[in-house]
C-alpha positions as CSV (number, residue, x, y, z in Angstrom):
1,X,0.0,0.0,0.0
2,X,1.4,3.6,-0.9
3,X,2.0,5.3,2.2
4,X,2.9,8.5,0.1
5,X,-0.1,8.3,-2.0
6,X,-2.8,8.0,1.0
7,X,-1.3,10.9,2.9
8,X,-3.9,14.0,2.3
9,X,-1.9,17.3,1.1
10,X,-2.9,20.4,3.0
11,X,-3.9,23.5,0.9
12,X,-3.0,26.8,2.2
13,X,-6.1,29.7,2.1
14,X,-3.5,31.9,-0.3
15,X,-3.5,28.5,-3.4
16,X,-6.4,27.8,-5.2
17,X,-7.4,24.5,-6.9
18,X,-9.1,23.5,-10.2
19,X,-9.8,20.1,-11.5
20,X,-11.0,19.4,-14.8
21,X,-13.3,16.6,-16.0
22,X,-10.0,15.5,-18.0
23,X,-8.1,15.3,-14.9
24,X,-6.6,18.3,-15.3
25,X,-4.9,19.9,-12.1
26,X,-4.0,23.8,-12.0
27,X,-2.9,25.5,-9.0
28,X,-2.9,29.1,-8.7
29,X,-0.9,31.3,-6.2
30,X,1.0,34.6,-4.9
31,X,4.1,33.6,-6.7
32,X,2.5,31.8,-10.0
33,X,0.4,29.1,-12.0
34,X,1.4,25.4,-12.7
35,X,-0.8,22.4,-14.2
36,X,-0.3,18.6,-14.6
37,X,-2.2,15.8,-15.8
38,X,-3.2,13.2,-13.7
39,X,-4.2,9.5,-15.1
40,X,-7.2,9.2,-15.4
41,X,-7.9,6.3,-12.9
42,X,-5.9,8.2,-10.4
43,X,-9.1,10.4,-8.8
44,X,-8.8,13.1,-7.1
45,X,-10.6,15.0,-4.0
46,X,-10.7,18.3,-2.0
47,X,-12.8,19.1,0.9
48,X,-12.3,21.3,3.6
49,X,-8.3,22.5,3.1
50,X,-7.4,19.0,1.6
51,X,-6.5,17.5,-1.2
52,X,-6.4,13.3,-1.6
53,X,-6.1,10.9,-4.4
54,X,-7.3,7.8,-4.3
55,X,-7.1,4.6,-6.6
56,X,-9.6,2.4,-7.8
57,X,-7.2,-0.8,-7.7
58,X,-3.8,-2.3,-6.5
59,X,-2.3,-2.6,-9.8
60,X,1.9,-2.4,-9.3
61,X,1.3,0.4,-12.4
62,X,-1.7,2.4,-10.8
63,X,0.1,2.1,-7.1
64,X,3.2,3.4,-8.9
65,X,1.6,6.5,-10.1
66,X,-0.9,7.2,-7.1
67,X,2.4,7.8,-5.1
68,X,3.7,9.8,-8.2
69,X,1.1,12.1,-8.5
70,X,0.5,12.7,-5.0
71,X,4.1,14.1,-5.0
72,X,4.2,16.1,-8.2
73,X,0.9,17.7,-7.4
74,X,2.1,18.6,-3.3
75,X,5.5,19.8,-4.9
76,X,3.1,22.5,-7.0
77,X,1.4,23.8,-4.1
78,X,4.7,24.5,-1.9
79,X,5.5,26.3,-5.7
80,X,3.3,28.4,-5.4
81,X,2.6,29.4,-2.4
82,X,6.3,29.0,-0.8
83,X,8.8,28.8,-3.8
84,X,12.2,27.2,-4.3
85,X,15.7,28.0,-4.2
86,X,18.5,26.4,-5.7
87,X,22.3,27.8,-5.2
88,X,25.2,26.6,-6.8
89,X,28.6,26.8,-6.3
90,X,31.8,27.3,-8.8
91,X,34.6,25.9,-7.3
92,X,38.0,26.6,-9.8
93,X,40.7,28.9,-10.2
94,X,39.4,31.8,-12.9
95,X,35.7,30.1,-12.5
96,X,33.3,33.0,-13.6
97,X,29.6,33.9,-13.7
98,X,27.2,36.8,-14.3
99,X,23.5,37.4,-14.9
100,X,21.7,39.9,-16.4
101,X,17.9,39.1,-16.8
102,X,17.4,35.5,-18.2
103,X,21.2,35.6,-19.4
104,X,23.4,34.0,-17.3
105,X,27.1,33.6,-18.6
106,X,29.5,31.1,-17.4
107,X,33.1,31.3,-17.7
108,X,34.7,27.4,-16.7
109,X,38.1,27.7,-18.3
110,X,36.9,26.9,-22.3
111,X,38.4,28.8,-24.9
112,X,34.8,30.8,-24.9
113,X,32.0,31.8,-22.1
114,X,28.7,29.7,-22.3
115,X,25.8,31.9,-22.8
116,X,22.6,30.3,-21.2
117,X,19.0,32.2,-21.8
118,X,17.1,30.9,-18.9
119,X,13.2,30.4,-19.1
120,X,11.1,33.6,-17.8
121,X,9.6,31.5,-14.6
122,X,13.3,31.0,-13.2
123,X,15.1,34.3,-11.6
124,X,18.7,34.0,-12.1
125,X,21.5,36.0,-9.5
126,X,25.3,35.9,-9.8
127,X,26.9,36.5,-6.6
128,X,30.9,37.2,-6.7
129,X,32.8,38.1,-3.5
130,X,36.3,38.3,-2.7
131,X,38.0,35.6,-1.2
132,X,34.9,32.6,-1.9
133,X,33.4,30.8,-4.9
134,X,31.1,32.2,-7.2
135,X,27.6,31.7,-6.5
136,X,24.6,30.8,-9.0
137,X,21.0,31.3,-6.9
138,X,17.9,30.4,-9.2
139,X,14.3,31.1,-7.7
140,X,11.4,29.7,-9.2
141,X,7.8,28.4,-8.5
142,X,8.5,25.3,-10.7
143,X,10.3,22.5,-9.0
144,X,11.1,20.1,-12.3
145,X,12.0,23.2,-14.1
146,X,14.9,24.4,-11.4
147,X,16.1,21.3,-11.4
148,X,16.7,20.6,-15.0
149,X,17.8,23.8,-15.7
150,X,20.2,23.4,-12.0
151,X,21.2,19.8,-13.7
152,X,21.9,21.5,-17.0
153,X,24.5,24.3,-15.5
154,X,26.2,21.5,-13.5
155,X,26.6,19.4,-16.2
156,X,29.1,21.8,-18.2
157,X,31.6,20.9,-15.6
158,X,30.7,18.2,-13.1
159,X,33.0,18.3,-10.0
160,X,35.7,16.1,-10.1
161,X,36.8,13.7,-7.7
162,X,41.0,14.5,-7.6
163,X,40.7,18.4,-6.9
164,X,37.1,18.9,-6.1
165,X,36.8,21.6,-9.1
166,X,33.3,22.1,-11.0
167,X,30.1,23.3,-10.4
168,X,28.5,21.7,-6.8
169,X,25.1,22.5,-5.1
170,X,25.8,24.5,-2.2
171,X,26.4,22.3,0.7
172,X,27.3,19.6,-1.5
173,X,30.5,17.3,-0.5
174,X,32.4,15.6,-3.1
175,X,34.1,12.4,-2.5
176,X,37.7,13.0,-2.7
177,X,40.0,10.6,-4.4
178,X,44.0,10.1,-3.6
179,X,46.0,11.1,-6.5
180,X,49.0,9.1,-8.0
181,X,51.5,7.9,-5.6
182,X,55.2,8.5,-5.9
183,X,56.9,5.6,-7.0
184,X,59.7,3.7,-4.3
């Protein structure tokens, strides 16, 4: 039995919920709008301040997404009524970024600086001080779309094991390796 999928999701009184005959969720709120389809044997409930989905059988395919959809639909209300931060770190000698609207520019030692255009629901800040690593914050109401686009920076330079450079999340520990040994 899906624990995840039977526990009720409690609305705030500041996110408002529509469901479609299609099985169409939105969710409306201070900071913006999301929507997801739900299967349609996967129904869904609100009374009172809750929300709960229920299935009609225990399928391993229906129990699969009843947990799934429970979890993509609670991850939309704390979008929109709380938000979600992601910070990264550049860890390198001469590693670079800055921001300027949806432009962020990366400098990670290649011959050129990548140019990313971010998508208008993510806020993008650069933050350089003296003396630490770079910082990338992203802000957005959309927690798949922060993390692809978070998963898309880190992957043009994943930290390295030997010297620990790259692009981490902040708080992030990499597994260090021992380099080469001198020979006896």
């Amino acid at each position: 039995m899906s624990r995840i999928g039977n526990a009720p999701i409690t609305v705030p009184s500041d996110v408002e919920i529509n469901i479609s005959a299609e099985n169409l969720v939105v969710v409306k709120g201070k900071l913006g709008e999301l929507e997801q389809a739900v299967h349609p044997e996967i129904k869904i409930s609100v009374n009172e301040g809750t929300l709960s989905l229920s299935r009609p059988n225990d399928n391993k395919d229906i129990r699969a997404l009843h947990g799934l959809y429970r979890s993509l639909i609670n991850n939309m209300i704390e979008g929109v009524s709380k938000g979600y931060v992601v910070e990264q770190e550049l860890v390198g000698v001469g590693y670079r970024a800055k921001s300027q609207g949806q432009r962020l520019e990366l400098s990670l030692g290649f011959s050129h600086p990548i140019i990313m255009e971010l998508a208008k629901e993510i806020k993008v800040t650069a933050v350089s001080e003296k003396g630490k690593n770079p910082l990338i914050k992203l802000e957005s109401h959309d927690k798949q779309l922060i993390g692809m686009v978070a998963g898309k920076i880190r992957s043009f330079r994943k930290p390295e094991p030997y010297k620990g450079k790259g692009i981490l999340f902040k708080g992030e520990v990499i597994r260090r390796k021992a380099g080469k040994s001198a020979a006896k």
